[in-house]
C-alpha positions in Angstrom: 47.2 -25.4 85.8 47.2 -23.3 89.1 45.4 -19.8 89.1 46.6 -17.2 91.8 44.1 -15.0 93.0 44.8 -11.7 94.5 44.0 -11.3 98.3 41.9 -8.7 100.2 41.9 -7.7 103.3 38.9 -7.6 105.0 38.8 -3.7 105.5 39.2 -3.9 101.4 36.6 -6.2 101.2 34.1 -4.2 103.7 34.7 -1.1 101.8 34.5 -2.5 98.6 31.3 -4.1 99.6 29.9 -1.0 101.7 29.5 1.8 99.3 29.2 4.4 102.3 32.5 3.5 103.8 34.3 4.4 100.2 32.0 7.8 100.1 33.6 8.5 103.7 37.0 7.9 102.7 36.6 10.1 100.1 35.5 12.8 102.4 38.5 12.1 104.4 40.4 13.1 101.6 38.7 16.0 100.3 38.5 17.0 103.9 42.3 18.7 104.2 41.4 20.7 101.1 38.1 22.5 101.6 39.7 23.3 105.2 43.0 25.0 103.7 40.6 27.0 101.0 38.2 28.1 103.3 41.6 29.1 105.8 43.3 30.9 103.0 39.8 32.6 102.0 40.0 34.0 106.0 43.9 34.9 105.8 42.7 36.8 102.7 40.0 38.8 104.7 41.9 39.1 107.8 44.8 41.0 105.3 42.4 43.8 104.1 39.8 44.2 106.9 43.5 45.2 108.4 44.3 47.3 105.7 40.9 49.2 105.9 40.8 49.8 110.2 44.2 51.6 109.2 42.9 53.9 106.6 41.4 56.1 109.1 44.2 56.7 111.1 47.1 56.9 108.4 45.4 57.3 105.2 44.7 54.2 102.8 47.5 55.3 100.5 50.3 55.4 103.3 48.6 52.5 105.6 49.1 49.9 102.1 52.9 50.8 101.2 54.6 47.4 100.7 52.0 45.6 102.5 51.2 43.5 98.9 54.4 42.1 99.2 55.0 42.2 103.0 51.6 39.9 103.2 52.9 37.3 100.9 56.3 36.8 102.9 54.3 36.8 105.4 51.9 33.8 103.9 55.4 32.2 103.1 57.0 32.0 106.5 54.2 30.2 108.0 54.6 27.4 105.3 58.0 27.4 105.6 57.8 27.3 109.4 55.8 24.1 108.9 58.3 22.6 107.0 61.0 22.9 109.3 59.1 22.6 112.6 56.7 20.1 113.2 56.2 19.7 117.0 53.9 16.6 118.2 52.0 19.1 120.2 50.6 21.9 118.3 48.9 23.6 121.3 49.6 27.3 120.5 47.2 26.9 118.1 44.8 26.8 120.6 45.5 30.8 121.7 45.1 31.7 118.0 40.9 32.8 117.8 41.4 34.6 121.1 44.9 36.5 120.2 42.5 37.3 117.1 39.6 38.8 119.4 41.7 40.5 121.3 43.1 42.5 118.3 41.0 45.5 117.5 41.3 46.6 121.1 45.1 46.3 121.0 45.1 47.5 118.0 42.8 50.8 119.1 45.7 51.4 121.9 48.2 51.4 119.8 47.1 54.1 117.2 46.6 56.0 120.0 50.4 56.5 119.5 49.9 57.7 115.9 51.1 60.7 116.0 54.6 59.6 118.0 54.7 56.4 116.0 54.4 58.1 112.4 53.8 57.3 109.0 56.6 53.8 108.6 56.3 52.6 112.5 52.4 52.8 112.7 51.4 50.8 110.4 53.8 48.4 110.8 53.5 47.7 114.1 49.6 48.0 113.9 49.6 45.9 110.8 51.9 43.2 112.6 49.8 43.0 115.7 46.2 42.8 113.6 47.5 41.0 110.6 50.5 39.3 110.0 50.5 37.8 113.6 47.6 36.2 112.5 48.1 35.2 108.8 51.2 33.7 109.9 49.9 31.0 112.1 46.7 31.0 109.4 49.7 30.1 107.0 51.5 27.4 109.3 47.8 25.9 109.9 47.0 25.8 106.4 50.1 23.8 105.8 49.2 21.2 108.0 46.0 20.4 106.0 48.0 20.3 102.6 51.0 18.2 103.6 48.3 15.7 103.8 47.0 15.2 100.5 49.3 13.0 98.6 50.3 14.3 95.6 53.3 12.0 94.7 51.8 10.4 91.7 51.7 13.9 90.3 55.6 15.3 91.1 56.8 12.2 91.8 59.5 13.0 94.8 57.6 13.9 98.2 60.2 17.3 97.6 58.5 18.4 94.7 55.1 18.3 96.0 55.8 20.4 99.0 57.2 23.1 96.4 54.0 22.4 94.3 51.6 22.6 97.5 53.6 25.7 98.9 53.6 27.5 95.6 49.8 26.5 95.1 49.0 28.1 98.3 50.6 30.7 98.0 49.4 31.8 94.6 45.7 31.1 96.0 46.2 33.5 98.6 47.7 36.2 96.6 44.6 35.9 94.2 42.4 35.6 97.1 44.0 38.6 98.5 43.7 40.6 95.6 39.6 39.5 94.5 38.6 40.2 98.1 40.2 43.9 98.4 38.4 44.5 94.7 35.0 43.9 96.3 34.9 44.5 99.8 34.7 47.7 100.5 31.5 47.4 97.7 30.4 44.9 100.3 30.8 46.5 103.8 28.8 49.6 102.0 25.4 47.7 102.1 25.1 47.9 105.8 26.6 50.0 109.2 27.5 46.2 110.2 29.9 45.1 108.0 32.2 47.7 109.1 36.2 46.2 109.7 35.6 46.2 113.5 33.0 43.6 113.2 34.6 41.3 110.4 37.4 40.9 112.7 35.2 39.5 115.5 33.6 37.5 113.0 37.1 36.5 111.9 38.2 35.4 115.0 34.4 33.5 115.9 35.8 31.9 112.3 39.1 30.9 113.8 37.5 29.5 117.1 35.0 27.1 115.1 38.3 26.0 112.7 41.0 25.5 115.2 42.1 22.8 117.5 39.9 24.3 120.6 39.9 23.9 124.3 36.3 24.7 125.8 37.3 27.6 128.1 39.9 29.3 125.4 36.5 28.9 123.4 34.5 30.8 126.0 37.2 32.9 126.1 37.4 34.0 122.7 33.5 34.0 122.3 33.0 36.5 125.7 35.8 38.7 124.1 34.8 38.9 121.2 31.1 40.1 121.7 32.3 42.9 124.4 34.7 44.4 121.8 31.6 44.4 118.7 29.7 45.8 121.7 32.1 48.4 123.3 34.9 48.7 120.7 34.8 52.9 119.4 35.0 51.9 115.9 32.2 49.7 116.1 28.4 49.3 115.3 27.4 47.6 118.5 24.6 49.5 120.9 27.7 51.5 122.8 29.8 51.9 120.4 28.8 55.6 119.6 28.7 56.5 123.0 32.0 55.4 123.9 33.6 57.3 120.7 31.9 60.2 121.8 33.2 60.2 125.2 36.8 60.0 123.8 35.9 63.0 121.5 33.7 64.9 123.6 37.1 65.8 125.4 38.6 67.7 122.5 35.3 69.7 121.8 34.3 67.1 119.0 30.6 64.9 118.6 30.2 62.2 115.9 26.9 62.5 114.6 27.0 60.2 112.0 29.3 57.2 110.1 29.2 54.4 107.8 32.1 52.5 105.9 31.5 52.3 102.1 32.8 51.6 98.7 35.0 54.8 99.6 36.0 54.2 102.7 35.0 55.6 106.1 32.8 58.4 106.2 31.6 60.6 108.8 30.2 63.9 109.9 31.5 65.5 113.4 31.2 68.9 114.8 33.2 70.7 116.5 30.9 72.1 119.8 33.3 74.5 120.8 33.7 76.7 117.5 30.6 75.4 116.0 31.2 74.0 112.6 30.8 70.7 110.9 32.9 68.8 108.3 32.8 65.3 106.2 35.7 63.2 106.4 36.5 60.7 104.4 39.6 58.0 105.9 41.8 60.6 106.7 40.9 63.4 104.9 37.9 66.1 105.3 35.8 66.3 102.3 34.5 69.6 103.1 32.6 71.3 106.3 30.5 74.2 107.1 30.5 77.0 109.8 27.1 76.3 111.9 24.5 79.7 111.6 24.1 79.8 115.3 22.2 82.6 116.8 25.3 84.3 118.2 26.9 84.4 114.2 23.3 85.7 113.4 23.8 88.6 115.6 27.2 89.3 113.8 25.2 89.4 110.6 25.8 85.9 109.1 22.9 85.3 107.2 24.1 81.3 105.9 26.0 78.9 106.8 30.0 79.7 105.5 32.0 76.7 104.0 35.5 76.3 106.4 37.5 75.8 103.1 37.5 78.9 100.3 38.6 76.5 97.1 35.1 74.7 96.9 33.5 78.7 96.6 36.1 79.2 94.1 34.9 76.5 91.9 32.1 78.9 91.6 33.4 81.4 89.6 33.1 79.7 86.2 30.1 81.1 86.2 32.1 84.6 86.7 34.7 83.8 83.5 33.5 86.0 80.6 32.5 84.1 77.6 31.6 85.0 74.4 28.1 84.0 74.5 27.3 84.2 78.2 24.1 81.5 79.3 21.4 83.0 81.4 21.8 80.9 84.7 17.9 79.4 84.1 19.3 78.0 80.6 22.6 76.7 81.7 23.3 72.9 82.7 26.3 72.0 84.8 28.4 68.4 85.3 29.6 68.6 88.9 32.1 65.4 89.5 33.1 64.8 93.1 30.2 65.9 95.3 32.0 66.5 98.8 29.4 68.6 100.8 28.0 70.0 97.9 29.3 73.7 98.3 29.8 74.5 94.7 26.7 72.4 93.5 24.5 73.9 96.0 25.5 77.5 94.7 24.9 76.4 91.4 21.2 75.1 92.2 20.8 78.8 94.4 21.5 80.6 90.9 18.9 78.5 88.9 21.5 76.5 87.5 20.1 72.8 86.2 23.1 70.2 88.2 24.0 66.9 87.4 26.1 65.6 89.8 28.4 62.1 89.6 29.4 60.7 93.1 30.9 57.5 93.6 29.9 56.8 97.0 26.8 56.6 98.0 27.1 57.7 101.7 28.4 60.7 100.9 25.7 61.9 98.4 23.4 61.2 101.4 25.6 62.5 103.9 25.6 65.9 102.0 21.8 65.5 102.0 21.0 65.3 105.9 23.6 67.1 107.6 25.2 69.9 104.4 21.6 70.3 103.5 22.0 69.4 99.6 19.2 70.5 97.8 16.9 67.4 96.3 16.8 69.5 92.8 19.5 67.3 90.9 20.2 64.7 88.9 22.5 62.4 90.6 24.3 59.2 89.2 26.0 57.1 91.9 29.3 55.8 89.6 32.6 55.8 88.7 32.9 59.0 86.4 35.3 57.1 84.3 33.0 54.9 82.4 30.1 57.2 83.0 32.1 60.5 81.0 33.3 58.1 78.7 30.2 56.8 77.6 28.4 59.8 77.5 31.5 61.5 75.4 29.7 60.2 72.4 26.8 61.7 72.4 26.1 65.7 71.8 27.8 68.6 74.1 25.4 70.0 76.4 27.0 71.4 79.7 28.1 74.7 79.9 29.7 74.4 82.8 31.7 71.4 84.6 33.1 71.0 87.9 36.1 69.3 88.2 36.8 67.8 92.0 37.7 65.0 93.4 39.9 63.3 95.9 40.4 59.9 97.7 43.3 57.8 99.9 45.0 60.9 100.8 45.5 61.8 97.3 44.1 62.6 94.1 43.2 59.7 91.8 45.4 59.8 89.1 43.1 58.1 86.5 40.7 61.1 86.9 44.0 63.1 85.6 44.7 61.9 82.5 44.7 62.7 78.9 41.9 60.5 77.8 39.6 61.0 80.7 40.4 64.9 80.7 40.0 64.9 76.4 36.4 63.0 77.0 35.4 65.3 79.9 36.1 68.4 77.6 33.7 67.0 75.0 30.9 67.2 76.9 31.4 71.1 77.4 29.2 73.5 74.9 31.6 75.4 72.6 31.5 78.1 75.2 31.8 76.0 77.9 33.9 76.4 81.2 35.4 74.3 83.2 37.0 74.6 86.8 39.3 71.5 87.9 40.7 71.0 91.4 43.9 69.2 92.2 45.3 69.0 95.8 49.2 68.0 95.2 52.5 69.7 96.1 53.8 72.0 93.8 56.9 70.9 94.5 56.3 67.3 93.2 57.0 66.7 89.6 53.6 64.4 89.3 52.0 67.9 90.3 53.7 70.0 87.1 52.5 66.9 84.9 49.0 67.0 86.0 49.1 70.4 85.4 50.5 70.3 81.8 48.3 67.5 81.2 45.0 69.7 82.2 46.7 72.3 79.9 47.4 70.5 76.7 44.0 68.7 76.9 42.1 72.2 76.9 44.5 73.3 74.2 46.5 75.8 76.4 43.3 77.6 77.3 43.6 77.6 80.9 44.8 79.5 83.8 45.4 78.5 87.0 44.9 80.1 90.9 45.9 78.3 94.3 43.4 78.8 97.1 45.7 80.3 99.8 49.3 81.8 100.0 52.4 79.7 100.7 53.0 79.1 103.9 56.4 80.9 105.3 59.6 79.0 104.9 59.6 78.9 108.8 55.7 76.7 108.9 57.0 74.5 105.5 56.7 70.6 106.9 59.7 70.1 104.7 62.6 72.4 103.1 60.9 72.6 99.6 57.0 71.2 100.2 53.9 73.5 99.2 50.9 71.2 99.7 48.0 73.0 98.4 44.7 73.3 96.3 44.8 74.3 92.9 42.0 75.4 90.4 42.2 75.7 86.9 40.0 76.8 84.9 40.1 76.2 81.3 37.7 77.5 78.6 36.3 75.2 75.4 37.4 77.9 72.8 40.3 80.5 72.5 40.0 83.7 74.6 41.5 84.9 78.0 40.7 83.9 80.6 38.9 87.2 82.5 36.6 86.9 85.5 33.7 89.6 85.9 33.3 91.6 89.2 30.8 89.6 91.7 27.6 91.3 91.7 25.2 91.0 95.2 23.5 88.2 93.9 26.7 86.3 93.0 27.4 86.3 96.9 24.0 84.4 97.7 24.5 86.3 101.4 27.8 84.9 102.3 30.6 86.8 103.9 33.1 84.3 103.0 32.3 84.5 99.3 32.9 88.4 99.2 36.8 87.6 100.0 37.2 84.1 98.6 34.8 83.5 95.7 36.5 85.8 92.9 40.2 84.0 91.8 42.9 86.1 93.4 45.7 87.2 90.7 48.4 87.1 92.8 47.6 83.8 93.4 48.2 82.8 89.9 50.2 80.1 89.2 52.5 79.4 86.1 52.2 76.0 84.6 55.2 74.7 84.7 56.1 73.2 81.3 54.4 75.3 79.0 58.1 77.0 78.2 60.0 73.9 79.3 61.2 71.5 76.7 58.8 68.5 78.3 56.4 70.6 77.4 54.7 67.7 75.9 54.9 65.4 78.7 51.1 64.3 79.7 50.0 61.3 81.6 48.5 58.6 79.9 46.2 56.1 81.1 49.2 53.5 81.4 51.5 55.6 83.6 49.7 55.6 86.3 52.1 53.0 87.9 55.1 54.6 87.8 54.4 57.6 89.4 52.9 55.4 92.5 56.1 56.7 94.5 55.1 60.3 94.2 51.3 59.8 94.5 52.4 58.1 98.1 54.9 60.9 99.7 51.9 63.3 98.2 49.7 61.2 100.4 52.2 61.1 103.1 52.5 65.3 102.7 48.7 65.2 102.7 49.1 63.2 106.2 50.8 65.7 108.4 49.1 68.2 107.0 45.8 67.0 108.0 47.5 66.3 111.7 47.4 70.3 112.0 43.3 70.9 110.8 42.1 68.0 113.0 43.8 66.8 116.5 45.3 63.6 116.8 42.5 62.5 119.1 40.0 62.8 116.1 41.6 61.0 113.5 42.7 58.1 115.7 39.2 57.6 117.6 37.0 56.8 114.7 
């Protein structure tokens, strides 16, 4: 009888022998993967440190319109590209990290143009130039690691497992996508340096170290690279304050202090020329002060005067007449949404014990230095969501609570709606008061449903003021918009809702608060539904998606608006 015996070769029988030679042909293979994860974990960064250098310029809301699904074609062409183009040279690939260093400064020209480009063109084209220029070839790249692990025993036909490795990617990347813009801007809070500016130099250092690389586009990209983290406005780098400054000292402006955080970017500037100050926030101003300078002094200011009269409004809950008033040493008061800390402060200068809940860090401290915040508080750095929910359970104990915040251009829904608005209420005494602001158009419908929803939840007890007049048909941005801020106050129990005459202490030596601090009546505003038939129309937590559309052209009304309080130079040089 004959035996066969199978043959080796002798690279079969060296590995098989060589234990090292298998581990390094398994590295061969495991190779092409970790280098198309760690791409896509890039792409996914590259997508919303984009998103976040165009908040400041067009507002976060506006700035991420379709860009969720814009980014994923975008993820899909490159594959797609790869699969129907496969050159034998791939040398473009080389131009890639410094295209990508080279960004933030084209990028800073072009929003330059915000103001001619608008809301749609700006941040497309800045979005295409910063982003999707570079996720593209990110894509095409990352398809060129894949198509190399073989995956036929799995699908079978080599068809099949390019849909199975292009689908796979692209699911990875949308998840990717998603995970990083949960927690990065928690992330870039911990320090000055992880700003956007500098994660796309780091990005594009990333790209030189991953790409195909010739030496001198290497050099290049690293030479670029550190002169825009050191020059680039937007920056941290040892220039980058002073070259901001020069851009704003021409419109009368100084930046005197900025971080990004969990927010986003947050900043104090002053005006030199007319001598106030003001917190913005993206592209938005969170409040600001007229300066007491020597010459206002003279005029008989005696403090500084806040430039916006809704935040002193939020100060006359303590005017409403209640049944059993609270002497101001006794009362306790929930402020939510600290801004500069007008209306908290004025609590505090009355005696009133404050508790204020501020999501972002920076601010709180921002209000501290440069709004002078008084220490004597208790502040929880949070989300007031969880934090009013929680403490919903336990025994009522404010007798007053502010209501005011705003973020993206807009106001955040989820702080709006029945249950949060039901929970907040339960922390109010029985004679408790409450004063809510909401900055919407009145001529939105998602502006009539936040205000039913505020009424119903305070069981019709509530009465509403807007801060200023409409503007004249002839100085309306649109043919029917009325972008403004609204306060409503709503009591715990039934009564009216009548505001006592401001005594002199009540003024705490403010001019401004002798004009703006009482609630005007003919500035009353009717809520809309109470008569209609939708009168019971509220938002609930799970509706916040469909009125997306609203909350952006709010944002977008918010936009323009803000265009008129700030020049263009300001908002864009950040």
């Amino acid at each position: 009888m004959s035996t066969s015996r199978r043959r080796t070769t002798p690279r079969a029988e060296q590995v098989q022998s060589n234990p090292k030679l298998t581990r390094s042909s398994q590295a061969v293979v495991w190779r092409p993967v970790v280098t198309a994860i760690c791409l896509t974990v890039l792409a996914a960064v590259v997508s919303n440190t984009s998103q976040l250098s165009l908040a400041p310029v067009f507002g976060s809301i506006p700035s991420s319109i379709n860009h969720k699904a814009a980014i994923s074609s975008t993820f899909l062409t490159g594959a797609i590209a790869r699969a129907f183009w496969k050159p034998e040279r791939t040398t473009f690939l080389h131009y890639l990290p410094l295209w990508a260093a080279c960004m933030p400064m084209v990028a800073t020209g072009v929003v330059l143009l915000s103001e001619s480009l608008g809301l749609i063109v700006g941040p497309m084209i800045t979005g295409f130039l910063s982003c999707h220029t570079i996720v593209t070839v990110l894509s095409y790249v990352i398809a060129m690691n894949v198509e190399q692990i073989d995956l036929s025993k799995f699908f079978g036909a080599s068809d099949m497992a390019s849909v199975a490795i292009s689908a796979g990617s692209l699911g990875l990347f949308v998840l990717l996508e998603r995970k990083i813009g949960q927690y990065l801007p928690d992330i870039i809070s911990l320090s000055q340096h992880l700003n956007p500016l500098n994660l796309q130099v780091v990005s594009s250092l990333a790209l030189g170290a991953a790409m195909p690389q010739r030496q001198n586009l290497f050099y290049a990209t690293v030479l670029v690279a550190n002169l825009v983290a050191l020059l680039a406005p937007q920056g941290s780098g040892p220039y980058s304050l002073a070259v901001a400054n020069a851009g704003l000292g021409a419109q009368n402006w100084t930046l005197l202090a900025r971080q990004w955080s969990n927010t986003g970017y947050i900043s104090v500037l002053e005006n030199t020329e007319q001598q106030y100050r003001v917190l913005r926030c993206d592209h938005s101003l969170l409040g600001g002060e007229w300066q007491l300078t020597p010459e206002r002094r003279k005029q008989g200011w005696q403090v500084s005067e806040p430039i916006y009269a809704v935040f002193e409004m939020l100060e006359a809950v303590r005017l409403l007449k209640s049944d059993r008033p609270v002497p101001d040493k006794d009362a306790q008061a929930l402020v939510i949404g600290l801004g500069i800390g007008t209306a908290p402060k004025a609590l505090m200068s009355h005696g009133i014990n404050a508790t204020i809940i501020e999501l972002d860090p920076i601010v709180h401290q921002y209000a501290s230095i440069y709004f002078d915040l008084p220490q004597a508080h208790i502040a929880y750095l949070s989300n007031a969501i969880p934090w009013v929910q929680a403490q919903s359970k336990l025994a009522p104990r404010y007798d007053y609570i502010l209501h005011d915040v705003f973020t993206g251009g807009a106001e955040p829904l989820a702080l709006f709606t029945t249950s949060f608005l039901q929970n907040l209420r339960s922390l109010l005494s029985p004679n408790g008061i409450a004063a809510i602001n909401y900055a919407g158009d009145l001529s939105l419908p998602l502006t009539s449903l936040v205000l039913n929803t505020i009424d119903l939840a305070f069981d019709r007890q509530c009465s509403a003021f807007r801060d200023q007049a409409p503007p004249p048909a002839s100085q309306a941005y649109g043919p029917a918009e009325d972008f403004t801020n609204l306060v409503v106050f709503c009591r715990n129990t039934p009564g009216p809702i009548f505001f006592r005459q401001p005594r002199e202490a009540d003024l705490l030596r403010s001019q401004s608060r002798r004009q703006y601090l009482l609630p005007n009546p003919d500035l009353a505003v009717d809520f809309p539904l109470r008569s209609s038939s939708q009168s019971a129309e509220v938002l609930e937590d799970g509706d916040l998606g469909k009125w997306r559309a609203q909350q952006q052209e709010s944002a977008a009304r918010h936009w323009r608006i803000m265009r008129t309080v700030l020049p263009s130079r300001v908002w864009e040089l950040y």
